[in-house]
MIKE-569587 format. One record per residue (C-alpha): x, y, z. Coordinates in pm, whole numbers, plus 32768, in hexadecimal, padded with zeros to 4 digits. Last residue first. Layout:
<pts>
east|north|up
X|Y|Z
...
</pts>
This chain:
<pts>
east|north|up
7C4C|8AE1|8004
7BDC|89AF|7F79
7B4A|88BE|8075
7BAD|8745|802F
7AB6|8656|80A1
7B89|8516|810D
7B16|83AD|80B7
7BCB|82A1|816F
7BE0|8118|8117
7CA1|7FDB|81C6
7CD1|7ED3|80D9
7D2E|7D91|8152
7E21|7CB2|80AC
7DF2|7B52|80B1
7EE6|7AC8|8022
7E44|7A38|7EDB
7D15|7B30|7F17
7E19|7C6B|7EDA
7EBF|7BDE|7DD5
7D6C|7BB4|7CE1
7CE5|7D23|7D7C
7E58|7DA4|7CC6
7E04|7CC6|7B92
7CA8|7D38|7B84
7CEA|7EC3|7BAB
7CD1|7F7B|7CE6
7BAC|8005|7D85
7B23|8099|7C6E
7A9D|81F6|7CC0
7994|82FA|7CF2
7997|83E6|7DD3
78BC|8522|7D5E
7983|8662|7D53
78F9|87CC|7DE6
79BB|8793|7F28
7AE0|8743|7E9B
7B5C|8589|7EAA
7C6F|8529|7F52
7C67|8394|7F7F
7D21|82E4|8060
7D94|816D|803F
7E21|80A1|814D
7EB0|7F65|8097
7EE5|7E52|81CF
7F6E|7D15|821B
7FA0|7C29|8330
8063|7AF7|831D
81C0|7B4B|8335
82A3|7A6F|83A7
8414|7A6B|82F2
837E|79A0|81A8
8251|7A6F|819E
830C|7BB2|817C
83ED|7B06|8061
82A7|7A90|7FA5
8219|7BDA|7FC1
8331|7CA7|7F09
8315|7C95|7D9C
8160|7C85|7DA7
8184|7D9D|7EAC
8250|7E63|7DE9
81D6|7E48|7C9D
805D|7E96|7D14
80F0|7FAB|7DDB
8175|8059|7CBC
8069|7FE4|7BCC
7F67|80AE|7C91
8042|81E2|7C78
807D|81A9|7AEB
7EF3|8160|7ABE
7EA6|82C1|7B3C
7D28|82E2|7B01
7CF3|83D5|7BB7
7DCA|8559|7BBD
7F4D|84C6|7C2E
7F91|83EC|7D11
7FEE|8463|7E82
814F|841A|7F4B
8200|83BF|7E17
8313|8308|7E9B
8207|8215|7EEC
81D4|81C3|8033
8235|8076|810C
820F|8044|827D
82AC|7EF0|835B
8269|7E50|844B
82F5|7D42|856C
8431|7DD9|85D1
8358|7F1D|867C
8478|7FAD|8737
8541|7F91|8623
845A|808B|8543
8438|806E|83E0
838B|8137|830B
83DA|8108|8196
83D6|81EC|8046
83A3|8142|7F46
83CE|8166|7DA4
84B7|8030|7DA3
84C9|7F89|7EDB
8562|7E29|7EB6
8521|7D76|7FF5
864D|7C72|806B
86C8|7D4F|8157
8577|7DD3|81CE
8508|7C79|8227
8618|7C51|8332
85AE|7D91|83D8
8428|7D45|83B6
8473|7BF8|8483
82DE|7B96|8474
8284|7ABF|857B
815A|7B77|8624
8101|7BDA|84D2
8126|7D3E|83E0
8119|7DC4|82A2
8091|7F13|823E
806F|7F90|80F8
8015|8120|80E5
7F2B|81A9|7FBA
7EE3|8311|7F82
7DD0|839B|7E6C
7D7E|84B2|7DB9
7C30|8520|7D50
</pts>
């Protein structure tokens, strides 16, 4: 099982250019377009962990959002979002933690919501 997480921040008054200046973005790799001022995408460099249970993945994000949130709050943003997708084989049972106590801890505080996908991956 591997899995692929994606923050997303966003709100009606969010200034996601001015927010990006002051956003330190270790590990990230950031979608930004002008023509949409008012969000903003984040990935890990990493685009997939590694084989489940990758704590250094989770941590990544954990980090990142816990470093950077108070700076995207600050310029407007007030809607937030960890899309998680989960790659599991065909033959595989999916079973995971979703996320460990501190990162569930952060996400409550600011209201984070968690948006979930399970994929079947055929083998060919």
């Amino acid at each position: 099982m591997y899995m692929r997480l994606t923050f997303n921040v966003t709100g009606d008054d969010f200034d996601a250019e001015l927010a990006l200046k002051e956003t330190s973005i270790n590990n990230m790799v950031v979608t930004f377009d002008v023509n949409y001022s008012n969000y903003i995408q984040f990935n890990s460099d990493r685009e997939f962990s590694h084989e489940y249970y990758d704590e250094e993945y989770e941590s990544i994000f954990y980090n990142f959002i816990s470093n950077n949130i108070d700076n995207f709050l600050k310029n407007g943003a007030d809607d937030f979002s960890l899309f998680m997708e989960v790659y599991v084989s065909e033959d595989e049972q999916c079973n995971f933690e979703i996320l460990n106590a501190d990162f569930l801890s952060l996400i409550g505080q600011y209201r984070i919501s968690i948006p979930l996908s399970i994929y079947k991956v055929v083998e060919l």
